[in-house]
C-alpha positions in Angstrom: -106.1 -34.6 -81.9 -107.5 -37.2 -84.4 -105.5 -40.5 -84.7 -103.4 -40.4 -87.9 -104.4 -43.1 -89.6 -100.7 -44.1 -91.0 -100.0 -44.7 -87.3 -103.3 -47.2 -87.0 -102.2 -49.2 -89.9 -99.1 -49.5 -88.9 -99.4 -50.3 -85.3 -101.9 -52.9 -87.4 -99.6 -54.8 -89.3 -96.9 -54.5 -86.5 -100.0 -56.9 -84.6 -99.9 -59.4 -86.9 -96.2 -59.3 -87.6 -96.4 -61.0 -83.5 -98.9 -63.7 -84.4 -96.8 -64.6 -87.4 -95.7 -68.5 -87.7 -98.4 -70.0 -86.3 -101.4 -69.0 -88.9 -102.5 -68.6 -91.7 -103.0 -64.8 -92.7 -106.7 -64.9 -93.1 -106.9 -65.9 -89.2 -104.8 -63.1 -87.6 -107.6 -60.6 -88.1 -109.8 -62.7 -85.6 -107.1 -61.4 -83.1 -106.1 -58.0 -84.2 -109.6 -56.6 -84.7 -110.7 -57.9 -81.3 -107.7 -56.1 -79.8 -109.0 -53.1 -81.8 -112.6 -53.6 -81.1 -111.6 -53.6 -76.9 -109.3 -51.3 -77.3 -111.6 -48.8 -78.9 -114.8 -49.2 -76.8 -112.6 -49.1 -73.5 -111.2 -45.8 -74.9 -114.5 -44.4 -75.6 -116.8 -45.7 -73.3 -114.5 -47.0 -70.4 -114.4 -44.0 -67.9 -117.3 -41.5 -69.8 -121.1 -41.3 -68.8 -121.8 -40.6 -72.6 -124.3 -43.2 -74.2 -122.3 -46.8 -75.1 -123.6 -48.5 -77.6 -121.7 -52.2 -75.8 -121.6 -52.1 -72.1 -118.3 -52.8 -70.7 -118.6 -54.8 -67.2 -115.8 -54.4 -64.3 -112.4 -56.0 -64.8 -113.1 -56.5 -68.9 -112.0 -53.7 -70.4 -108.0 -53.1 -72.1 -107.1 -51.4 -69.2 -107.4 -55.1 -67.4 -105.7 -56.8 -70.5 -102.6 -54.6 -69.8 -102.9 -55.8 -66.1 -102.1 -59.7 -67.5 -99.1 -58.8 -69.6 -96.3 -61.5 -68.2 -98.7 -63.6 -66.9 -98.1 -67.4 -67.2 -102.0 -67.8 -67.8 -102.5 -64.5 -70.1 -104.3 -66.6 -73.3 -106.8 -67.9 -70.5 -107.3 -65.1 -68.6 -107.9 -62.9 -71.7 -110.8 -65.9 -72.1 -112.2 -66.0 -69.3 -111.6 -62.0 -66.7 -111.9 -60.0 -70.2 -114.3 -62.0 -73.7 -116.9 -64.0 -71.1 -117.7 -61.2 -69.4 -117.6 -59.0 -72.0 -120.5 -61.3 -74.2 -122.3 -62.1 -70.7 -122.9 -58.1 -70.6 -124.0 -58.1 -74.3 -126.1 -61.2 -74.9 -128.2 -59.5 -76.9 -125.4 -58.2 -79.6 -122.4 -60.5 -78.7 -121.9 -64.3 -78.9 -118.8 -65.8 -77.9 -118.4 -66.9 -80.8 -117.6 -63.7 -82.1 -114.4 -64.1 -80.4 -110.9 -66.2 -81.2 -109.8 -68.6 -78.5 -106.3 -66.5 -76.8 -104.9 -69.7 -75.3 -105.1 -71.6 -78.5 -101.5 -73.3 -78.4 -101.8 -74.4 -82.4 -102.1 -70.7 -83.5 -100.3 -68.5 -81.0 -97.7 -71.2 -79.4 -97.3 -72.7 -76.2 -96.1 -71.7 -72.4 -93.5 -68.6 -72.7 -94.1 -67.9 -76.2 -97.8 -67.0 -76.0 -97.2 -65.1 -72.9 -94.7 -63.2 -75.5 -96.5 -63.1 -78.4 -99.5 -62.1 -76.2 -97.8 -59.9 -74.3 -96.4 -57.9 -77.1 -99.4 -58.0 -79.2 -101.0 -55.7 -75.9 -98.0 -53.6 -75.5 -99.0 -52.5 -79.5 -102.0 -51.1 -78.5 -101.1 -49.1 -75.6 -99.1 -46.5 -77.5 -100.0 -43.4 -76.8 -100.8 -42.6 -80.3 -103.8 -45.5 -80.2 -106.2 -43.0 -78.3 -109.7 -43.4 -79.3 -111.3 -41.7 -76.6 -111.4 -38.7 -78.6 -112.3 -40.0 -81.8 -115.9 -41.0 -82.9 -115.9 -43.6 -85.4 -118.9 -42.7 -87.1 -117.7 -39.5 -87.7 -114.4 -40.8 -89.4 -114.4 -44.4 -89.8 -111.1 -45.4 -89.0 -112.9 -48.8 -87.3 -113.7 -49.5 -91.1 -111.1 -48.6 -92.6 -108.7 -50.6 -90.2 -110.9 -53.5 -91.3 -111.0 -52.7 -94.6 -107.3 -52.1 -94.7 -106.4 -55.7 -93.6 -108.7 -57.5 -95.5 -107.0 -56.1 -98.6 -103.7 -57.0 -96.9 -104.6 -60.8 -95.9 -106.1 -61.2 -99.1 -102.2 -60.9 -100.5 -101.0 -62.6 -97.6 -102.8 -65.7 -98.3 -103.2 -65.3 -101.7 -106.7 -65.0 -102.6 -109.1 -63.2 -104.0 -109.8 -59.7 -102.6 -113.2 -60.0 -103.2 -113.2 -63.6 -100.3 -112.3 -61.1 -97.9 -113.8 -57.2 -98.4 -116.4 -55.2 -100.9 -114.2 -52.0 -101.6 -115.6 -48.8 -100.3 -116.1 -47.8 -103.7 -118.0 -50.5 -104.8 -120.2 -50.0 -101.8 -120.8 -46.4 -102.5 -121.5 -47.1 -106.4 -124.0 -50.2 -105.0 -126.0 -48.0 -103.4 -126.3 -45.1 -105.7 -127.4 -47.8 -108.3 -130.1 -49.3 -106.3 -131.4 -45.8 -105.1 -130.5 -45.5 -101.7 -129.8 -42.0 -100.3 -130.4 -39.7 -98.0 -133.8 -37.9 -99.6 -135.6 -40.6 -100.7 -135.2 -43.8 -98.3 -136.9 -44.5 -95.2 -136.7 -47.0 -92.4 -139.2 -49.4 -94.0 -136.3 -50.0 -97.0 -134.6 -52.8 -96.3 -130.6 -53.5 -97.4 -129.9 -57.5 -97.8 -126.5 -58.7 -98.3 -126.8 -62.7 -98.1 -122.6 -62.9 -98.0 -121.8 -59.7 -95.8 -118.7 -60.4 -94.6 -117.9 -57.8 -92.0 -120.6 -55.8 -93.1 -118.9 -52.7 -95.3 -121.4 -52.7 -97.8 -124.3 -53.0 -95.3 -122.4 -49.5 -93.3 -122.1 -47.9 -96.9 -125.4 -48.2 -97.7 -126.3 -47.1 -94.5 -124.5 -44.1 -94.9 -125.8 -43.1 -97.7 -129.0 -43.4 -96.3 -128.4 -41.1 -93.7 -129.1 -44.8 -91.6 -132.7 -44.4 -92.2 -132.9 -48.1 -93.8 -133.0 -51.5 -92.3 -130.0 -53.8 -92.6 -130.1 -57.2 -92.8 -127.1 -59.5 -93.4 -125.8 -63.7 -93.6 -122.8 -64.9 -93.3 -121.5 -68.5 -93.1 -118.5 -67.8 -91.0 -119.5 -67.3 -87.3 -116.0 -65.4 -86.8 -116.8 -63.1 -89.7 -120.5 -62.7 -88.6 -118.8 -61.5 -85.0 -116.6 -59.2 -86.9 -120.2 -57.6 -88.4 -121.6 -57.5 -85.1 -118.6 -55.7 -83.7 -118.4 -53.7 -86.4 -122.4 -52.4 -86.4 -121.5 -51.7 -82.5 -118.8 -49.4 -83.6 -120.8 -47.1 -85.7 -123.8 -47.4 -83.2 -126.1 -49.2 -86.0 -127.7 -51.9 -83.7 -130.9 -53.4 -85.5 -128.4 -55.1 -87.9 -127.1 -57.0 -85.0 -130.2 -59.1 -84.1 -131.1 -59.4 -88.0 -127.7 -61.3 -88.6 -127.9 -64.5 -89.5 -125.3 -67.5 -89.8 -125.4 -70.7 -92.1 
């Protein structure tokens, strides 16, 4: 049964309803899509022989995040048993720089309440409705559309423009057909360059309408962002844009 994607958005904005009080808006998506990005690549690739598109080593997948819940030590451990491990494994499409700091006591507080706020922020994503082993996200994006989703939501949040934080689908869609890109008539040697890509939407869109026979290149001047793009490219299985990312 395919996730409905009311329940996704609003197991979404329950997340950052726990990291509320210590951040600004803009920042709780470094932490919510990571617990979406683990989550989802655990559910899909975690106990399956099917192709993975991220390799997932022992001990670092969400089944092991559950394991810390309670755990005086949970923001660290999440640091160093779950994201180390996880960008050792994938050098060559993960940095760890991609990745917020868990046992950061300025953002998500210190002693007991990041073990709670931690703690809770886990328990979100192990409902039972949050089951992506059956769901392909290139098939229906609701990876992108989670991201999508909260950029247009922090961007109220924080009060700035939409347009700091996400291209709309739309615009993605209309981009393309403008330039020419589509399935018919592009081929691998085309190249897509978007020097302020963000967490790559547009880049996907026009790879989508190109059937993904086109090259994707992409800058960004946040490193967290970039990571976002990188996870995001991982997700729909579109790796070349990965190594062709570059950061200010």
């Amino acid at each position: 049964m395919a996730i409905k994607k009311s329940d996704l958005y609003a197991s979404l904005w329950a997340s950052c309803d726990q990291l509320r009080g210590g951040m600004d808006a803009s920042q709780y998506k470094d932490y919510v899509l990571f617990m979406l990005f683990i989550k989802y690549i655990s559910d899909k690739y975690g106990n399956s022989g099917d192709y993975a598109s991220v390799e997932i080593p022992a001990g670092a997948s969400f089944t092991d995040m559950i394991a810390l819940k309670g755990k005086p030590d949970i923001g660290d451990q999440i640091n160093k048993s779950i994201i180390a491990p996880l960008v050792n494994s994938n050098q060559d499409r993960l940095s760890k720089s991609d990745f917020p700091d868990f046992n950061d006591p300025n953002k998500l507080g210190e002693g007991s309440a990041m073990v709670e706020r931690l703690t809770n922020l886990i328990s979100i994503f192990e409902k039972p409705e949050l089951d992506f082993s059956h769901n392909r996200a290139e098939h229906d994006d609701i990876l992108g559309d989670a991201y999508e989703y909260l950029m247009r939501h922090f961007a109220t949040e924080s009060g700035k423009s939409k347009g700091q934080f996400y291209t709309p689908a739309e615009v993605s869609r209309v981009i393309a057909q403008v330039i020419g890109i589509s399935s018919t008539n592009t081929k691998a040697s085309t190249t897509a360059y978007d020097p302020t890509c963000g967490s790559g939407s547009l880049l996907l869109k026009v790879a989508a309408q190109a059937n993904k026979e086109i090259t994707l290149e992409g800058q960004e001047k946040d490193v967290t962002t970039a990571g976002l793009a990188r996870m995001n490219m991982i997700l729909h299985d579109f790796q070349q844009l990965i190594s062709n990312l570059a950061t200010l």
